[in-house]
C-alpha positions in Angstrom: 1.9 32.8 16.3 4.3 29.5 15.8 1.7 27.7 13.8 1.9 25.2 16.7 -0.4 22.2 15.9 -0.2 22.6 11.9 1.7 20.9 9.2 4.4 22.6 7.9 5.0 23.1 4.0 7.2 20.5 2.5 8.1 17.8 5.4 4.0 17.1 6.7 5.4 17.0 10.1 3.3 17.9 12.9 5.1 21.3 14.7 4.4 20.2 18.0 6.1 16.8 17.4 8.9 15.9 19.7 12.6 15.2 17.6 15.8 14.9 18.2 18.0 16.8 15.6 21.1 16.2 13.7 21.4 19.7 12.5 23.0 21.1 9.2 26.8 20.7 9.3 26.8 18.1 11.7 28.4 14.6 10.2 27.5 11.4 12.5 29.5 8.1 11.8 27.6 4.8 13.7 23.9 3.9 14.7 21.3 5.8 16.6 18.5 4.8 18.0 16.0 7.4 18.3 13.2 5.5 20.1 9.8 6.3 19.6 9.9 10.5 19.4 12.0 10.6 15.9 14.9 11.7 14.9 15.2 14.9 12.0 18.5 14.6 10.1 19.3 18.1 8.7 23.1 16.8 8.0 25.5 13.8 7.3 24.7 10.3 9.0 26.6 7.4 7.4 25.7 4.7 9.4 22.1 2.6 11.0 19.4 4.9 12.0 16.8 2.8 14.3 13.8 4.5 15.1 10.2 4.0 16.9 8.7 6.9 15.1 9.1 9.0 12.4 12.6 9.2 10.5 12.6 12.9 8.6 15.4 13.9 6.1 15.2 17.4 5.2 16.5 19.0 2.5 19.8 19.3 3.4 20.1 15.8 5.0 22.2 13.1 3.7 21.7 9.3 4.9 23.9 6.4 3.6 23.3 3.5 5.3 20.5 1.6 6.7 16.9 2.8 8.2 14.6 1.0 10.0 11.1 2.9 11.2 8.0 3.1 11.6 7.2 6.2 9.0 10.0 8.0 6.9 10.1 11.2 5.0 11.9 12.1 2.9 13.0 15.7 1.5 17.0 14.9 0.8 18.7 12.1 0.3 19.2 8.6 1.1 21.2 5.6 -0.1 21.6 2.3 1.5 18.3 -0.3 2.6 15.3 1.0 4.2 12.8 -0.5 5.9 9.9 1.4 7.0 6.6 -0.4 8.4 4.0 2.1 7.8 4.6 4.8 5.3 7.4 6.1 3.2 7.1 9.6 1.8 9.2 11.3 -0.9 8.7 15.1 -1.4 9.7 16.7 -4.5 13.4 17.3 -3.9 13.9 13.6 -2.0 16.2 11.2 -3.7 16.0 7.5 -2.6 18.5 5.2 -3.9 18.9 1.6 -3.0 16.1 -1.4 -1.3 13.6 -0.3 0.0 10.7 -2.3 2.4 7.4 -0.1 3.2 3.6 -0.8 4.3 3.2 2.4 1.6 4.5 4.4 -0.7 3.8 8.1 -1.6 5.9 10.3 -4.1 5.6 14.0 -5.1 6.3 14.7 -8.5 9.6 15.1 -8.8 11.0 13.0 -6.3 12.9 9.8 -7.3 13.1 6.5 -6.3 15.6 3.6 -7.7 16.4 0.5 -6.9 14.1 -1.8 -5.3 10.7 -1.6 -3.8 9.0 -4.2 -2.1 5.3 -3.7 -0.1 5.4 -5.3 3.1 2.6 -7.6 3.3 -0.1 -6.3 6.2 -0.6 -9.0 8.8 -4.3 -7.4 9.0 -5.1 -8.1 5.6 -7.3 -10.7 4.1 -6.2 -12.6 1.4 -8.7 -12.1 -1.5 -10.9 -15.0 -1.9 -10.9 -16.9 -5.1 -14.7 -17.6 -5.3 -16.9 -15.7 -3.7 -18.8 -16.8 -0.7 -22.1 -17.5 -1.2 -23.7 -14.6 0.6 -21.5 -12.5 -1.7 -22.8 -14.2 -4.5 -24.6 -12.4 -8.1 -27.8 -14.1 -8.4 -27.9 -16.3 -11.0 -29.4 -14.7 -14.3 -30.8 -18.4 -15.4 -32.6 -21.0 -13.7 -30.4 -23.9 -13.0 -30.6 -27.0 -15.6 -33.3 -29.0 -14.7 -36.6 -27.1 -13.5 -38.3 -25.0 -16.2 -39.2 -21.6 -15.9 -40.8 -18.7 -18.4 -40.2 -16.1 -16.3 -43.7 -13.6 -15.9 -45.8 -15.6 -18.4 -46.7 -18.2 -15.9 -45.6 -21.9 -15.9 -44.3 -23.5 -19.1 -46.8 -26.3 -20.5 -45.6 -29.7 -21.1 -44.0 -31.0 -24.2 -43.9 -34.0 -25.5 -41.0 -35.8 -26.2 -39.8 -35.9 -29.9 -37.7 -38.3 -31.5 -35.0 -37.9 -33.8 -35.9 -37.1 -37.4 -37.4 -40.1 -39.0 -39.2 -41.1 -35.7 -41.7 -38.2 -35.5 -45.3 -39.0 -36.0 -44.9 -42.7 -35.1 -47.2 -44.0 -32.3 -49.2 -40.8 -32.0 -52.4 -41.8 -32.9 
């Protein structure tokens, strides 16, 4: 009946998830912390929004200032310096202006982003290696200098050696 459980159309937020809202009209001057359930700004926050959670700007929802969270969305608009630690979404009609820090980015087409954008580097991630290690390793397409090889026709006879030009056919009897 209330589509409880799904996403809903533009913002990807869970129904059932448990915000605290700054509804249209409202104008908030300061900081809030929001803790870990989120925080929905449908008005005017000028100020520091701190949150555990989620962060969601909808379309009406004007931020200038600074946000710090774990994941924000964003539908609106925002100016100021955000950092967000996991993911930072803007949907078609969101506008982000200013520096931004996030673990990743996504952006419909149509939403804007300017300024600055910096990835924040995962403390789980493994820095690439230069050279491979040697279980990683292509096998090698030649045999390495030094033993002779002629691949399925068996072993390669000797040679003798051979001097240089003027030499040949001296001391072979």
């Amino acid at each position: 009946m209330f589509n409880r459980g799904k996403l809903t159309g533009s913002s990807r937020v869970p129904v059932d998830s448990t915000f605290s809202i700054l509804g249209e009209g409202t104008h908030w001057q300061g900081e809030i912390h929001a803790g870990a359930n989120g925080l929905r700004v449908e008005g005017v926050v000028e100020g520091t929004i701190l949150s555990e959670g989620q962060v969601v700007v909808a379309l009406t929802g004007v931020v200038k200032g600074t946000i710090h969270s774990k994941h924000l969305s964003v539908t609106g608009r925002v100016e100021g310096i955000f950092k967000v630690s996991d993911r930072l979404e803007i949907h078609k009609t969101g506008w982000v202006e200013g520096q931004v820090e996030m673990g990743s980015l996504m952006v419909d087409e149509g939403g804007t982003l300017i300024g600055t954008c910096q990835q924040l580097v995962s403390k789980q991630a493994e820095p690439v290696p230069f050279v491979p290690r040697k279980d990683e390793r292509v096998p090698e397409r030649f045999a390495p200098v030094g033993t002779i090889s002629s691949g399925t026709h068996g072993p390669v006879p000797e040679f003798m050696s051979v001097g240089r030009g003027f030499d040949r056919g001296k001391g072979q009897g």
